[in-house]
N, C-alpha and C positions, 0 to 999 in steps of 0.2 A: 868600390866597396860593395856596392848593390850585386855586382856580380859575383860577387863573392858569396855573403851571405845567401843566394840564390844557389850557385855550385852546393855549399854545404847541405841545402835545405832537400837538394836532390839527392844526394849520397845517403841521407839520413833517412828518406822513403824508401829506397833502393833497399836499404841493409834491410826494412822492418818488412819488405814485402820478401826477401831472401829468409828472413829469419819466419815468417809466417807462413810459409812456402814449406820452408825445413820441419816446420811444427804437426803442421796436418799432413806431409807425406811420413811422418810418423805412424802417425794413428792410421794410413791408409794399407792395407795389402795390394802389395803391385799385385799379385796374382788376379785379383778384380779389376785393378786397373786394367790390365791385358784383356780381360774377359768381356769388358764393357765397351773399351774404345778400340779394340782389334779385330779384324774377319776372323771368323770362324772357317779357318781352312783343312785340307784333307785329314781324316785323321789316322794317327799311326798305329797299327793293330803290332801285335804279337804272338810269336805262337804260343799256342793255351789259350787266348782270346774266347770267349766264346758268348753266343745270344739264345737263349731258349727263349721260342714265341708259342703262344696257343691259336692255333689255328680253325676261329669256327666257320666257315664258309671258303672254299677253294673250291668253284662250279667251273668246268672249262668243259669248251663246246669245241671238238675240231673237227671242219669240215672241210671234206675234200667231195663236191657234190659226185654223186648224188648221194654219197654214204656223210654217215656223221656218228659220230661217236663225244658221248656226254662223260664226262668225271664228276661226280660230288663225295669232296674231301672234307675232315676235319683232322686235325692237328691237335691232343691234349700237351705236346711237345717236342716241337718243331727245334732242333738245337743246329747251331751251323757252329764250328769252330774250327780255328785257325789251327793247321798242322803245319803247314809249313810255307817257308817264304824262299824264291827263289827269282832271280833278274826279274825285278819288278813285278814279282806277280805272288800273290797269293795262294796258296792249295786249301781250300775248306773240304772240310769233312759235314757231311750233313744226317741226320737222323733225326728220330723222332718215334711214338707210337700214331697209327691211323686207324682211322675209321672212313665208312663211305661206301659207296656202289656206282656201279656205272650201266651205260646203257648204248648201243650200238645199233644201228639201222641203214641197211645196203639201198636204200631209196626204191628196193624193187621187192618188199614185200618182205624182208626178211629182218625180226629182228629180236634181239637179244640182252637180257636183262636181269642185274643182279647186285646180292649185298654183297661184300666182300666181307672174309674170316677170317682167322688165323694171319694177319698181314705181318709181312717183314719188309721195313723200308731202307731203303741206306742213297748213298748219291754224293756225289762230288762236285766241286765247281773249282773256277778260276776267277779271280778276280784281280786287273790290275790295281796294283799299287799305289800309283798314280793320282788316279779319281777314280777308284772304286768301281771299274768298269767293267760290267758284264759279259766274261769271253767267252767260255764254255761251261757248260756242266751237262751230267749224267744223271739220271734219276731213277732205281728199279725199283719196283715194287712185288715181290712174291706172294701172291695170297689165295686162297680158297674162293670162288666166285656161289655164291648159292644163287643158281638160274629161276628164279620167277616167272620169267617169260621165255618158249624158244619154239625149236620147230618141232619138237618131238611130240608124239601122241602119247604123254605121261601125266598122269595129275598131280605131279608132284613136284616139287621144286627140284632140281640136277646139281650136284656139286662140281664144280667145275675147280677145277687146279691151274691156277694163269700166272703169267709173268708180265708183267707192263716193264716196260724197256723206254724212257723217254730220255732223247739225246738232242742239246744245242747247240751253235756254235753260230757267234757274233759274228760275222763278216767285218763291221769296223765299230770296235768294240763303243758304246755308247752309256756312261752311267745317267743313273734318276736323278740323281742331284749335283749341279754343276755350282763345285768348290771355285773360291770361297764363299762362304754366306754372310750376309749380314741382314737385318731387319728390314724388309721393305723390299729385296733385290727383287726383281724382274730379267729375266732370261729366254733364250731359245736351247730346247735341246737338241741337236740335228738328228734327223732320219737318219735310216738304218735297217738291214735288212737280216733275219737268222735262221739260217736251216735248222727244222728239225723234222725228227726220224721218232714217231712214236709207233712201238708194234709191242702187240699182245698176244702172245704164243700161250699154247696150252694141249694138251694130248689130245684131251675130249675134243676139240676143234681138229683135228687131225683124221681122228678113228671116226667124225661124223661126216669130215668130207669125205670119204670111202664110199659113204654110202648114201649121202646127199651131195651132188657137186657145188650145190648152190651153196654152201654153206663154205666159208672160204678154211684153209687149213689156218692161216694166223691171219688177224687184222693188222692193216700198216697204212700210218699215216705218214708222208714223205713229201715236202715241198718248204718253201722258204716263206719265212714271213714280213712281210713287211710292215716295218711300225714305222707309224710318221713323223714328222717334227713336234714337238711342243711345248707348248707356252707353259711358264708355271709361273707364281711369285710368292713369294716364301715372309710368315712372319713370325713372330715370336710369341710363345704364349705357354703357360702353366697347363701339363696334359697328366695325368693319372692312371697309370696302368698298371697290370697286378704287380710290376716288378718297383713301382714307387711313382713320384710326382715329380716330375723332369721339365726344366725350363727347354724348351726345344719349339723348333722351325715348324709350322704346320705350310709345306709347299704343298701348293693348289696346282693341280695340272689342267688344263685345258684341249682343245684339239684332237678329240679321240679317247683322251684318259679323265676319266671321270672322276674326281675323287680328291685324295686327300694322303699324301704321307709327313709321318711325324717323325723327324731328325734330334739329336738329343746332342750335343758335343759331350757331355761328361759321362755318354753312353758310349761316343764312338758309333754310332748307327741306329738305325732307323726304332723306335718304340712301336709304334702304331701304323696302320694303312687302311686304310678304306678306298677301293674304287674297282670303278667297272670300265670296262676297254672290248671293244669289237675292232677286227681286220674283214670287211663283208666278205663272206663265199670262204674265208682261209679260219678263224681263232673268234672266240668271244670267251671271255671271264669275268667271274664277281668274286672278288677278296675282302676278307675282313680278318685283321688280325692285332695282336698286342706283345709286347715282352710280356716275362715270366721271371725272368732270370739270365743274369749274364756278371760275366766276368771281364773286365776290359784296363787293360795296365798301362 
């Protein structure tokens, strides 16, 4: 009889923890349930997709010694968007308006220096599908140079007419943030090496090697870079930027990458970046940026 009244006593807990069970998955949105107790894995763009960032510092130093040539960029809107999708890969279209000036120096005495005018920017990339992997992209830039500094005996600043031509390509392809995430994760992201091809043509660099040799007819920067393994670990936190207030991953890079990027999942990519990175004798950069606006379905 005891076992009985015992059997009963269990069946009658059972029900009221099913029946309280059924009451508050009620009132719950699986959608949060998902959000809360699931990784956060790759996410899936579409074409139309798109991210406008504002860009106020993009400084990059490329050396090939004993020449070196310096970029400072800003970005009022840096927009990359999805055009098209084809065998796991992405096609972004990239544009934006810039501002900025650059500075050039052949390590033998010769060097060159100016704001940039009338700029036209445009550029493409590739990005696996996958994990959002960095395979290739293009970057030109058309713009007017006003020279401040050069070799000519003028007291006046030179207009200079240039094209920057800057070209990449991943060897094995390597993304920033290694899917999935969750709160607290620690990773390695593996080395990886990327050619690029930056050159800056322009007439006046032309018609002045005629008459100076020293002065080269285009500048061309050509050799592969190597970036190295590293550390990050990634956590969660309320970040603010002009395009709103995003629960998102602030991942900490270490080993070479200085800084700080901000991942969003109901952005679908990155909000925020802050960091600095050197390759000695090959790349050094300082970024600082935020969304603006984006579209993500």
């Amino acid at each position: 009889m005891r076992q009985i009244i015992v059997f009963i006593v269990c069946i009658l807990v059972l029900s009221s923890f099913s029946t309280l069970a059924k009451t508050n998955l009620d009132n719950i949105d699986l959608k949060e349930i998902k959000n809360l107790y699931m990784d956060d894995d790759v996410p899936t763009w579409s074409v139309g997709d798109y991210w406008s960032y504002e860009i106020n510092t993009l400084a990059i130093d490329f050396y090939q010694p004993p020449q070196i040539i310096s970029l400072n960029l800003t970005w009022d809107n840096l927009k990359f968007e999805v055009k098209s999708i084809a065998s796991d890969t992405y096609f972004i279209e990239i544009s934006g308006k810039i501002d900025g000036s650059f500075t050039f120096d052949n390590g033998a005495g010769l060097k060159l220096s100016g704001k940039l005018y009338y700029n036209r920017f445009s550029g493409k990339m590739e990005v696996s599908q996958s994990d959002l992997a960095f395979m290739s992209g293009e970057l030109k830039l058309k713009s007017i140079a006003l020279l401040k500094e050069h070799p000519i005996s003028l007291p006046i600043p030179i207009p200079m007419p240039m094209t920057i031509t800057f070209n990449l390509v991943n060897s094995i392809p390597r993304p920033f943030i290694d899917f999935p995430l969750f709160d607290g994760k620690t990773w390695f992201i593996n080395e990886t090496s990327i050619s690029s091809d930056l050159k800056v043509e322009s007439i006046v660099l032309k018609i002045l090697n005629i008459f100076k040799p020293d002065i080269p007819p285009s500048l061309n920067f050509d050799y592969p870079i190597d970036l190295p393994q590293l550390f990050y670990n990634a956590s969660i936190e309320d970040v603010t930027v002009k395009a709103g207030t995003f629960s998102a991953y602030n991942i900490v890079f270490v080993e070479g990458l200085i800084g700080s990027i901000y991942y969003a999942p109901v952005v679908g990519n990155m909000i925020k970046a802050q960091a600095e990175f050197s390759v000695e004798d090959m790349l050094s950069f300082r970024f600082n940026g935020e969304l603006k606006d984006y579209h993500y379905t």
